[in-house]
Residue frames as a rotation matrix with the C-alpha (Angstrom) as fourth column:
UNK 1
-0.676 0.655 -0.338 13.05
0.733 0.552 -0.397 -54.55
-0.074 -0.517 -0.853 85.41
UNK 2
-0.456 0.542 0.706 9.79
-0.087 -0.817 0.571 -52.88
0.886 0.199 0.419 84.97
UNK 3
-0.760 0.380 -0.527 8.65
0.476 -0.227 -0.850 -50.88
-0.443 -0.897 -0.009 88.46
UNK 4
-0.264 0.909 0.323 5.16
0.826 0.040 0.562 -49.70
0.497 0.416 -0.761 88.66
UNK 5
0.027 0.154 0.988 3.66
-0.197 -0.968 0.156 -46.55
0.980 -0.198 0.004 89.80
UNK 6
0.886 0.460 0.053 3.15
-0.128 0.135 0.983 -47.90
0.445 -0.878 0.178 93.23
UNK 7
0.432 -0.885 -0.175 6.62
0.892 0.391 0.226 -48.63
-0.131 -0.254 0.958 93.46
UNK 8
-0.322 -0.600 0.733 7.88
0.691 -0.678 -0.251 -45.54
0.647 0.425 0.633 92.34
UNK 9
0.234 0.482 0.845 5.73
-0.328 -0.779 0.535 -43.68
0.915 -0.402 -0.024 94.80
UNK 10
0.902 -0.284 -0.326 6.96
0.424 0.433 0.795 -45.96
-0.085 -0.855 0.511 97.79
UNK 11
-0.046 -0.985 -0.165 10.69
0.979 -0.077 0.186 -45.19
-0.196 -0.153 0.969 96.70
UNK 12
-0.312 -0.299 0.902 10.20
0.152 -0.953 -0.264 -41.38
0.938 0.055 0.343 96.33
UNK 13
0.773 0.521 0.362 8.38
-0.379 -0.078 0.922 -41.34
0.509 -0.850 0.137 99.72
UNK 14
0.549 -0.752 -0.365 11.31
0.701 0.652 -0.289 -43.21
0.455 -0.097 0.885 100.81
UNK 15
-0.346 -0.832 0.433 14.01
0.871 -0.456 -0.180 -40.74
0.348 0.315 0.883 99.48
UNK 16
0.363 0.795 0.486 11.95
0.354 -0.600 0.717 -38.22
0.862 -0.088 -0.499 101.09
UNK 17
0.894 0.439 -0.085 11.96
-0.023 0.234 0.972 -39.32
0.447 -0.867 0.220 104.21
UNK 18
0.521 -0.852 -0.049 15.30
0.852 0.515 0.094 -40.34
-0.055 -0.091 0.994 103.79
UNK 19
0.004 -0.313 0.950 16.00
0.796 -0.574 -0.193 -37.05
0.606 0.757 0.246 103.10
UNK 20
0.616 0.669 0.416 14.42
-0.018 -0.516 0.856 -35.44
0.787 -0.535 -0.306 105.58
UNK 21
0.876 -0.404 0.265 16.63
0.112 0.702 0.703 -37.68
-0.470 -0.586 0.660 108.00
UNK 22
0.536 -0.819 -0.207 19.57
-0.843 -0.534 -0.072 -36.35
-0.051 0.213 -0.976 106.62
UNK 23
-0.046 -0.214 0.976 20.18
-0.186 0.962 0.202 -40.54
-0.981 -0.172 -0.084 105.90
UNK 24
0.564 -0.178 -0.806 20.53
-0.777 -0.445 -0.445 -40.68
-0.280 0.877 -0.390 102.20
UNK 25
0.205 -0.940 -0.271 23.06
-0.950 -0.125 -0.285 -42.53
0.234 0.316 -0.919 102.03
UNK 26
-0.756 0.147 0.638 22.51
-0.566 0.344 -0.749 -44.93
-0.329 -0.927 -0.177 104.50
UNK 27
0.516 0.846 -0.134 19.15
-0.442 0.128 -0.888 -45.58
-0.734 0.517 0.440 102.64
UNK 28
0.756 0.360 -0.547 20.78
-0.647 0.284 -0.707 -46.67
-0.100 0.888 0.448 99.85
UNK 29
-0.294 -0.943 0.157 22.73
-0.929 0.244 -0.278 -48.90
0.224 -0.227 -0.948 101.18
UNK 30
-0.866 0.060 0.496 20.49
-0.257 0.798 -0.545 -50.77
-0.428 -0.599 -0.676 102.76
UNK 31
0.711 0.661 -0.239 18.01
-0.504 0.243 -0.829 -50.77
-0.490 0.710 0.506 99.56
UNK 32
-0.017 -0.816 -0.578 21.36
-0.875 0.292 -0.386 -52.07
0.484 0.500 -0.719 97.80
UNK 33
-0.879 -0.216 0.426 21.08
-0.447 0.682 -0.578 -55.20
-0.166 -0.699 -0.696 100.59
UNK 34
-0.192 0.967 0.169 17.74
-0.438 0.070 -0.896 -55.46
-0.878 -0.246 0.410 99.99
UNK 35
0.732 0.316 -0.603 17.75
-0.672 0.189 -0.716 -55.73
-0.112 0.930 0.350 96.14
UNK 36
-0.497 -0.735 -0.462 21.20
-0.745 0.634 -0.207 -57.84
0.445 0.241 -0.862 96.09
UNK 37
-0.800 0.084 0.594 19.07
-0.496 0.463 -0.734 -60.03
-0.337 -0.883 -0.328 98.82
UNK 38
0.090 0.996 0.019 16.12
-0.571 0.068 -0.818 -60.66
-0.816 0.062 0.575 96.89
UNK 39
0.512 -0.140 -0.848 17.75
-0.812 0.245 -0.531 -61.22
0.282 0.959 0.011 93.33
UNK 40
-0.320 -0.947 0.023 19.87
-0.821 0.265 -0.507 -63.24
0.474 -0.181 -0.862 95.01
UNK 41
-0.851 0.417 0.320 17.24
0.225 0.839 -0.496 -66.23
-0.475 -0.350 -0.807 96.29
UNK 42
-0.830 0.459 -0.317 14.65
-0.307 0.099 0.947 -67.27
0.466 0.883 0.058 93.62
UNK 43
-0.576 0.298 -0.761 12.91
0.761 0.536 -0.366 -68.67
0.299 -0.790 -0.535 96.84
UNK 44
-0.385 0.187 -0.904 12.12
0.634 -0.659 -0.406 -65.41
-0.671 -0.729 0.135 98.46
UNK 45
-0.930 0.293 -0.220 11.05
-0.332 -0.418 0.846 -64.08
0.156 0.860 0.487 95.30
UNK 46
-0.414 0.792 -0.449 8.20
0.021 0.501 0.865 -66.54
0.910 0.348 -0.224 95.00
UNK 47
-0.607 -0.392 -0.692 7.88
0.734 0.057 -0.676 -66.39
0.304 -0.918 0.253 98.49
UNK 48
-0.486 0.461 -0.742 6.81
0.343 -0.681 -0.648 -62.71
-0.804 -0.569 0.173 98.70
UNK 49
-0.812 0.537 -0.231 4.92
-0.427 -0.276 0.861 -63.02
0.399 0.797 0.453 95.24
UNK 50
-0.932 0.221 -0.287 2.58
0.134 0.947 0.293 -65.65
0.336 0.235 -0.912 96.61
UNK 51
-0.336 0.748 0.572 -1.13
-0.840 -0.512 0.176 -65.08
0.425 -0.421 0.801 97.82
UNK 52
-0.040 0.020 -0.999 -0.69
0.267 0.964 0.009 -68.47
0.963 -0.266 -0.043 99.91
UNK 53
-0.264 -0.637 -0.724 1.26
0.573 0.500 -0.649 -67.26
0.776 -0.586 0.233 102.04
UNK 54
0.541 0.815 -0.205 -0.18
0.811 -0.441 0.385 -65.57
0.223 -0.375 -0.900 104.75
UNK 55
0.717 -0.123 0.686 0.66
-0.181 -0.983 0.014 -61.61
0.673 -0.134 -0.727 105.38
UNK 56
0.831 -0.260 0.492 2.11
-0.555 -0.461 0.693 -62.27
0.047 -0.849 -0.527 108.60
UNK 57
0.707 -0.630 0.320 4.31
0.265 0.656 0.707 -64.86
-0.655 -0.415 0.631 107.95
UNK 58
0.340 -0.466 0.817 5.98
0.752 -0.388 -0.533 -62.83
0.565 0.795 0.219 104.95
UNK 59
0.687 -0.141 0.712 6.48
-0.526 -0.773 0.354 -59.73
0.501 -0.618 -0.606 107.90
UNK 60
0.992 -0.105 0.066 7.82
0.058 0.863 0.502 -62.42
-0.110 -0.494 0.862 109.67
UNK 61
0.877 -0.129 0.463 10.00
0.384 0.767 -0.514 -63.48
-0.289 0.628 0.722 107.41
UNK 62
0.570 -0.248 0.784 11.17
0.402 -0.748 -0.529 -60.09
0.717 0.616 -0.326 106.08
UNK 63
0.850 0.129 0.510 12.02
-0.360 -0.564 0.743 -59.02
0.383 -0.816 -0.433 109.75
UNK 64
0.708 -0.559 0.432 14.30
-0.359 0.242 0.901 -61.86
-0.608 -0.793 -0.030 110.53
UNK 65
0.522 -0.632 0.573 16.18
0.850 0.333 -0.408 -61.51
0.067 0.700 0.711 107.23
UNK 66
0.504 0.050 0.862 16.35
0.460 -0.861 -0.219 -57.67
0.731 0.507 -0.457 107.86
UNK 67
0.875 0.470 -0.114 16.08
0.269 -0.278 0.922 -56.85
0.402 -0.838 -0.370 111.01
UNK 68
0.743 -0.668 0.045 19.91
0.077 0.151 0.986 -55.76
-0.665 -0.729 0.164 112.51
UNK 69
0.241 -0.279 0.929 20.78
0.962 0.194 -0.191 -55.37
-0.127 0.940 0.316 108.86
UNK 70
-0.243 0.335 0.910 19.04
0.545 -0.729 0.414 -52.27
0.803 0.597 -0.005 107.83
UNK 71
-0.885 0.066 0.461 18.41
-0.244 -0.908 -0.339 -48.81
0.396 -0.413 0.820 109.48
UNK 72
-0.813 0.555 -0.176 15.49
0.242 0.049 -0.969 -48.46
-0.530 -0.830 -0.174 111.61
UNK 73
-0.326 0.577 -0.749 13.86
-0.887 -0.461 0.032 -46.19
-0.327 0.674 0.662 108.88
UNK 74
-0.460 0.082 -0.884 14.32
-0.766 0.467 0.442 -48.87
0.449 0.881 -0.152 106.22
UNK 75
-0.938 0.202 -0.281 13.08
0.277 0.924 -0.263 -51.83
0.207 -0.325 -0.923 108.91
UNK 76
-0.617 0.667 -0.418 10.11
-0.180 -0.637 -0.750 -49.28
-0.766 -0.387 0.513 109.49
UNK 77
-0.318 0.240 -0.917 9.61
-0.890 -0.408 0.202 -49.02
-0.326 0.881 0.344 105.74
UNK 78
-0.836 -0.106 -0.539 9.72
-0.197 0.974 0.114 -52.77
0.513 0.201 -0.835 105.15
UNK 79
-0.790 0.537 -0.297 7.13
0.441 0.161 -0.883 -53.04
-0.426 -0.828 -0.364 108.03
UNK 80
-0.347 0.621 -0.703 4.76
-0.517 -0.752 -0.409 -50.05
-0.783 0.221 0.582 106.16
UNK 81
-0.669 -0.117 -0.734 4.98
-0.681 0.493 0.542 -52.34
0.298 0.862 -0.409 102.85
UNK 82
-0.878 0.087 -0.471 4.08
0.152 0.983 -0.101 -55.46
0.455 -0.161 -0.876 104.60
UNK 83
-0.626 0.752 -0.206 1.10
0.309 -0.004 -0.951 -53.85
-0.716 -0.659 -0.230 106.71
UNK 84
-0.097 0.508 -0.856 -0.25
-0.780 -0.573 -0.251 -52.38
-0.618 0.643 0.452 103.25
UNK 85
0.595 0.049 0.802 0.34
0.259 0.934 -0.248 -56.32
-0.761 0.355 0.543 101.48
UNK 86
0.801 -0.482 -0.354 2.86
-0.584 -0.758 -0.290 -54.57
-0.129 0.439 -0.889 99.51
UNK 87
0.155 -0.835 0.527 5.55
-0.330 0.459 0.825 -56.98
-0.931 -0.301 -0.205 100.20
UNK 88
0.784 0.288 0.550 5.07
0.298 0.603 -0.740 -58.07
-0.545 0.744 0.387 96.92
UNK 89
0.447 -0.579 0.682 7.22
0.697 -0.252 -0.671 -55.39
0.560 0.776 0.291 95.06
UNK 90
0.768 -0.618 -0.168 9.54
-0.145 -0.423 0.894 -54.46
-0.624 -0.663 -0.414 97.64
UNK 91
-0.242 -0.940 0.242 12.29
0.773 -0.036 0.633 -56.00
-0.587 0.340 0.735 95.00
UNK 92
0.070 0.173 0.982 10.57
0.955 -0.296 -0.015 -53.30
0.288 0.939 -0.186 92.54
UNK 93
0.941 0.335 -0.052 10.61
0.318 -0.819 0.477 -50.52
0.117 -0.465 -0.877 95.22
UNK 94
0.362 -0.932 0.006 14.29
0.408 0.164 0.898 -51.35
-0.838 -0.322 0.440 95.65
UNK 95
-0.288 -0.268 0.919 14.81
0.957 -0.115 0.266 -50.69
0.035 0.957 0.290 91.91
UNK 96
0.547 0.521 0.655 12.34
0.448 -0.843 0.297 -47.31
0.707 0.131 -0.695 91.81
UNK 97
0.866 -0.171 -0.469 14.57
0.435 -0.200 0.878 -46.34
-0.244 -0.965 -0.099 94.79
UNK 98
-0.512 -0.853 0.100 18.31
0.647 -0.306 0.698 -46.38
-0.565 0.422 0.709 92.99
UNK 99
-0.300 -0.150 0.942 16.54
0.937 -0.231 0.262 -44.85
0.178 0.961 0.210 90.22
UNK 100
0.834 0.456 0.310 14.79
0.356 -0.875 0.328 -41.97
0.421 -0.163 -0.892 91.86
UNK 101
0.383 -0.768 -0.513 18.28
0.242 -0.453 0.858 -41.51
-0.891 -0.453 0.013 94.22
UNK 102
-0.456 -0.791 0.407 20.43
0.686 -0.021 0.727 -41.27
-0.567 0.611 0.552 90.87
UNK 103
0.491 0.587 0.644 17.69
0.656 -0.736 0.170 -38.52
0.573 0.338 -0.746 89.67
UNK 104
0.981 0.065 0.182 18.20
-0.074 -0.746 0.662 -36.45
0.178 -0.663 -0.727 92.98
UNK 105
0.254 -0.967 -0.010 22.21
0.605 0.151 0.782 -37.42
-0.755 -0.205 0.623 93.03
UNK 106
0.794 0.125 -0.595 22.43
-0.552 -0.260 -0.792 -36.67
-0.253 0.958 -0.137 89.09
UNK 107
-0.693 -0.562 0.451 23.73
-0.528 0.822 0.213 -39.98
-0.490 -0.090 -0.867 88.07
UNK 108
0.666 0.709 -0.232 23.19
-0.692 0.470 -0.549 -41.46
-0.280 0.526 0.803 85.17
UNK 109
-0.021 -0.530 0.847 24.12
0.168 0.834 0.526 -44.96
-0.986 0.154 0.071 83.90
UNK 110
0.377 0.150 -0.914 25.20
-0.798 -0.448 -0.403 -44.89
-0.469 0.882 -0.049 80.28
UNK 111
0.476 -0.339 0.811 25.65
0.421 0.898 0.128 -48.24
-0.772 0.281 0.570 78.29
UNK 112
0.233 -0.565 -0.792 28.62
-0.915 -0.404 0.020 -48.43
-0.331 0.719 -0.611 76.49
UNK 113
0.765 -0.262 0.589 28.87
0.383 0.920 -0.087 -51.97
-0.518 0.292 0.804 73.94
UNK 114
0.089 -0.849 -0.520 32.55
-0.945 -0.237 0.226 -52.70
-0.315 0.472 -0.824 72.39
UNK 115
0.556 -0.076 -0.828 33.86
-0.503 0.762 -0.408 -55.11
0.662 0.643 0.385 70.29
UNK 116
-0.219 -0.884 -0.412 36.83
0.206 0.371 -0.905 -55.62
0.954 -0.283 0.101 73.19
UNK 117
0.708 -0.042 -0.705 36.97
0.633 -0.403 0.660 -54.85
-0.312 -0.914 -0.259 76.52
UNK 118
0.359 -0.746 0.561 38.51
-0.039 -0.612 -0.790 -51.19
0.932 0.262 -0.249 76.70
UNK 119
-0.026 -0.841 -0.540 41.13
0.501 0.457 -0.735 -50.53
0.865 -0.289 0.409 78.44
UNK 120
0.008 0.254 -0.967 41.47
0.968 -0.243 -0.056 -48.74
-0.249 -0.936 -0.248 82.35
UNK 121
-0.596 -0.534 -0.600 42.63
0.423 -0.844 0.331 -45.70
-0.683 -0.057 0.728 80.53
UNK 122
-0.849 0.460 0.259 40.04
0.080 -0.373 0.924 -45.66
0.522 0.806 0.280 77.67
UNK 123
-0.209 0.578 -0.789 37.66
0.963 0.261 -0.064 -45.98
0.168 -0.773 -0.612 80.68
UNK 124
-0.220 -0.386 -0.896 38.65
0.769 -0.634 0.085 -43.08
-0.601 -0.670 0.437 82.32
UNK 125
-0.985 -0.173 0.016 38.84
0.143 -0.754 0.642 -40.98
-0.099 0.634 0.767 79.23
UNK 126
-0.768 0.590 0.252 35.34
0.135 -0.235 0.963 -41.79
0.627 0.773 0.100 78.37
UNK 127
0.089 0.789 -0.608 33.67
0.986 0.015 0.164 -41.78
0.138 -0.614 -0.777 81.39
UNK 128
-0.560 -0.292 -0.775 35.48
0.258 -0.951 0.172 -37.81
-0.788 -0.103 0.607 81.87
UNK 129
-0.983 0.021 0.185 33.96
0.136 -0.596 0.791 -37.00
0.127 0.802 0.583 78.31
UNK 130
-0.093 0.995 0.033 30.22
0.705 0.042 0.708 -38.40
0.703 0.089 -0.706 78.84
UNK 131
0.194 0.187 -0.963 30.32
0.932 -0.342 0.122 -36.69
-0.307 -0.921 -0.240 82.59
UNK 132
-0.628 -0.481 -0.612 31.74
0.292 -0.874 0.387 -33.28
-0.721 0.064 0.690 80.74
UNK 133
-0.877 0.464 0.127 29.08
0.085 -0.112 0.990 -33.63
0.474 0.879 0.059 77.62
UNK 134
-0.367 0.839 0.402 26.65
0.407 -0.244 0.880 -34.18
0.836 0.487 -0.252 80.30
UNK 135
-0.419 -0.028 0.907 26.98
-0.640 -0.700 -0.317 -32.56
0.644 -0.714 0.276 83.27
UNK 136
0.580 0.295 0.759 26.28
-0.814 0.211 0.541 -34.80
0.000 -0.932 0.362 85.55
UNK 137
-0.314 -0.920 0.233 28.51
-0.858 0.381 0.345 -38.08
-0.406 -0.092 -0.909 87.08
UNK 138
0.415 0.413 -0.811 28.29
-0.803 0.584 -0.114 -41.22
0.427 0.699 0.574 85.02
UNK 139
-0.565 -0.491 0.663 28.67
-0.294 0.871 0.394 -45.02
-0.771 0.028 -0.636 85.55
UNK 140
-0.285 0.072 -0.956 29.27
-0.939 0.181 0.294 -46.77
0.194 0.981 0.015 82.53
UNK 141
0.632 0.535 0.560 27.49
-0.302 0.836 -0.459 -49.99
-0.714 0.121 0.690 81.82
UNK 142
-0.332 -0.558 -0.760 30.19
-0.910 0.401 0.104 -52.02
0.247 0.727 -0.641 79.68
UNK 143
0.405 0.743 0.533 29.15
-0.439 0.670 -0.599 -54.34
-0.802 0.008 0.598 77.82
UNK 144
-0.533 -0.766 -0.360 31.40
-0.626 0.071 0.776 -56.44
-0.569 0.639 -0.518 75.12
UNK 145
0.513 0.858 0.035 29.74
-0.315 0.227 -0.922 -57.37
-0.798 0.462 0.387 72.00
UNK 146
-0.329 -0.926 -0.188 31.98
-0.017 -0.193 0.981 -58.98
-0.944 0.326 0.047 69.44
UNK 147
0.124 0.257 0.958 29.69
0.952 0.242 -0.188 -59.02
-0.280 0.936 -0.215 66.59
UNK 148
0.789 0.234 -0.569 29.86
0.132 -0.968 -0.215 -55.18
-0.600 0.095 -0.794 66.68
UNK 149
0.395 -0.878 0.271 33.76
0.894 0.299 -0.334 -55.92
0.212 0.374 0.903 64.90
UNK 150
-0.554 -0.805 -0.212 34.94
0.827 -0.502 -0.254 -52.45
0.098 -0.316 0.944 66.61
UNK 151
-0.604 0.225 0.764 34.30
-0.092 -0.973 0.213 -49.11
0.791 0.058 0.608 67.53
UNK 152
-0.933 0.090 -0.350 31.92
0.357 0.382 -0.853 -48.34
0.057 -0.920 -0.388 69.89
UNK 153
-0.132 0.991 0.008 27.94
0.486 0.058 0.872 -48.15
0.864 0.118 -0.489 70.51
UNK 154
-0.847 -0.214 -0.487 26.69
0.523 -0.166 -0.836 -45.39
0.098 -0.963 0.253 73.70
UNK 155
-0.316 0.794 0.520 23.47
0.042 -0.536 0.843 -44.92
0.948 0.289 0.136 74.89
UNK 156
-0.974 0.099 -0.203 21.98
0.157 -0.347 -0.925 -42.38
-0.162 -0.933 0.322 77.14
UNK 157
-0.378 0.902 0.207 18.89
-0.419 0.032 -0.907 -42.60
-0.825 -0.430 0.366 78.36
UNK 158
0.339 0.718 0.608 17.03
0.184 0.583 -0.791 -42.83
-0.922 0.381 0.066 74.79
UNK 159
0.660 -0.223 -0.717 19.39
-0.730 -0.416 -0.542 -41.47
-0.178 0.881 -0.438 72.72
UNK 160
0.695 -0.180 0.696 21.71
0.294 0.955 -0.047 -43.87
-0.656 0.237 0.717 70.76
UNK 161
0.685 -0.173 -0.708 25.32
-0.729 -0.193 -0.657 -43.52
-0.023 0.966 -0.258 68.90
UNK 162
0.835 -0.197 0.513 26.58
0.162 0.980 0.113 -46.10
-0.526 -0.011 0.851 66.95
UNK 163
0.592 -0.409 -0.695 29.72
-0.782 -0.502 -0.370 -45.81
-0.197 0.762 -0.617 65.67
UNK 164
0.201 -0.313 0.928 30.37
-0.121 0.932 0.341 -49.39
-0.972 -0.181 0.149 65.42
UNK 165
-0.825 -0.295 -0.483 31.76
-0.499 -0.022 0.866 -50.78
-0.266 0.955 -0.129 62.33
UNK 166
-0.795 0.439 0.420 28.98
0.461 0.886 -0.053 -53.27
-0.395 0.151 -0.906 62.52
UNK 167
-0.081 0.477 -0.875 26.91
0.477 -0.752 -0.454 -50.46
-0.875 -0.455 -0.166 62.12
UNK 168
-0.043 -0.397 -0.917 28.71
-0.666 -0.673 0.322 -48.83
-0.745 0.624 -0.236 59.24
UNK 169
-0.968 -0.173 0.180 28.74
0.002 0.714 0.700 -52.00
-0.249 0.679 -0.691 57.36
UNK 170
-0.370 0.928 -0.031 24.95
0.664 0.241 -0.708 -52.14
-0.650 -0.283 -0.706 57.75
UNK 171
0.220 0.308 -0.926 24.52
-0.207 -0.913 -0.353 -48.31
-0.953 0.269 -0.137 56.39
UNK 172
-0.646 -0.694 -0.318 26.78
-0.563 0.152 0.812 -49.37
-0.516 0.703 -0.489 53.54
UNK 173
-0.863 0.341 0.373 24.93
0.437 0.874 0.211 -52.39
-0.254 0.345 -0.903 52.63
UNK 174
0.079 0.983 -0.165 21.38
0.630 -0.177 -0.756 -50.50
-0.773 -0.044 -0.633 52.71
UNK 175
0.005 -0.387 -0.922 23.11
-0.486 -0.807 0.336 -47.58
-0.874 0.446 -0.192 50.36
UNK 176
-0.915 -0.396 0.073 24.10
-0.141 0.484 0.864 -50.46
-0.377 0.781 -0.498 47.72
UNK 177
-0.511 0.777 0.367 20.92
0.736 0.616 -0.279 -52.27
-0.443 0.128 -0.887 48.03
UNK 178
0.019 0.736 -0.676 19.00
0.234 -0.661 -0.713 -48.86
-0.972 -0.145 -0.185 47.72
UNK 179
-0.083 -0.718 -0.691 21.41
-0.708 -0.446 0.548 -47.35
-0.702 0.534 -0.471 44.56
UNK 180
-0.974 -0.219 0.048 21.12
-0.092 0.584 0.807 -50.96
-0.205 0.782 -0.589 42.80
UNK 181
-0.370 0.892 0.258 16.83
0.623 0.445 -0.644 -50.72
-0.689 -0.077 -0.720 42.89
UNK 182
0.030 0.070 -0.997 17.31
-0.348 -0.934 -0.076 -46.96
-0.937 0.349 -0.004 41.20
């Protein structure tokens, strides 16, 4: 999902605060409710996109899904959103939130595509290598891809290696193609 600057400045202001408040944790728990809560009804989406509906009945709204849920802070925060008409990209603040906590945690997500599902133990191994290659703790993003016909494909952040066969077949094929124009 793309999050906009406004979002990204709500969720570091957030994590601030949240910080501040020695609530961390807590916080991202109840942004984790939030974002599972939103994706999770196509309704409320449209809902708190709309410029029908009126401000107050979106506060409303937000309050007596939240309310008793979520930390004071975060029912505060929800409340700051909505009095600014913000409500809009609370699911985007929710996103700009994990991503700014997994900055200040150091936690990074690293997609890993296989031809198979790997096993618990090839898991393990590779999550220990990425977390030892990069210093910091990793959750893997698995993804099974069976055109890849084996090996395995891992990218971090913007970097990319493929050591898929699907891959290798590719290089191969470009090498011929190149080698037969000579």
């Amino acid at each position: 999902m793309l999050v906009s600057k406004a979002a990204k400045r709500y969720a570091t202001a957030l994590l601030e605060s949240a910080d501040e408040q020695n609530s961390i944790e807590n916080t991202l728990k109840d942004i984790h409710l939030i974002k599972e809560t939103i994706e999770s009804s196509k309704e409320l989406r449209v809902f708190l996109k709309s410029p029908v509906v009126k401000p107050a009945d979106k506060r409303n709204a937000l309050s007596s899904i939240f309310d008793g849920k979520v930390s004071k802070e975060v029912s505060q925060f929800i409340g700051l959103l909505t009095n600014k008409g913000r409500e809009d990209i609370l699911d985007e603040v929710a996103t700009a939130f994990i991503d700014v906590y997994n900055v200040h945690a150091g936690i990074i997500t690293v997609e890993v595509k296989t031809a198979k599902a790997l096993e618990t133990g090839q898991i393990t191994e590779l999550t220990k290598m990425l977390e030892r290659t990069t210093s910091k703790t990793v959750n893997l993003d698995l993804k099974e891809q069976e055109d890849l016909r084996g090996g395995i494909s891992v990218k971090i952040d913007d970097t990319v290696i493929d050591a898929t066969v699907k891959h290798k077949l590719e290089q191969l094929e470009t090498r011929f193609l190149e080698s037969s124009m000579e």
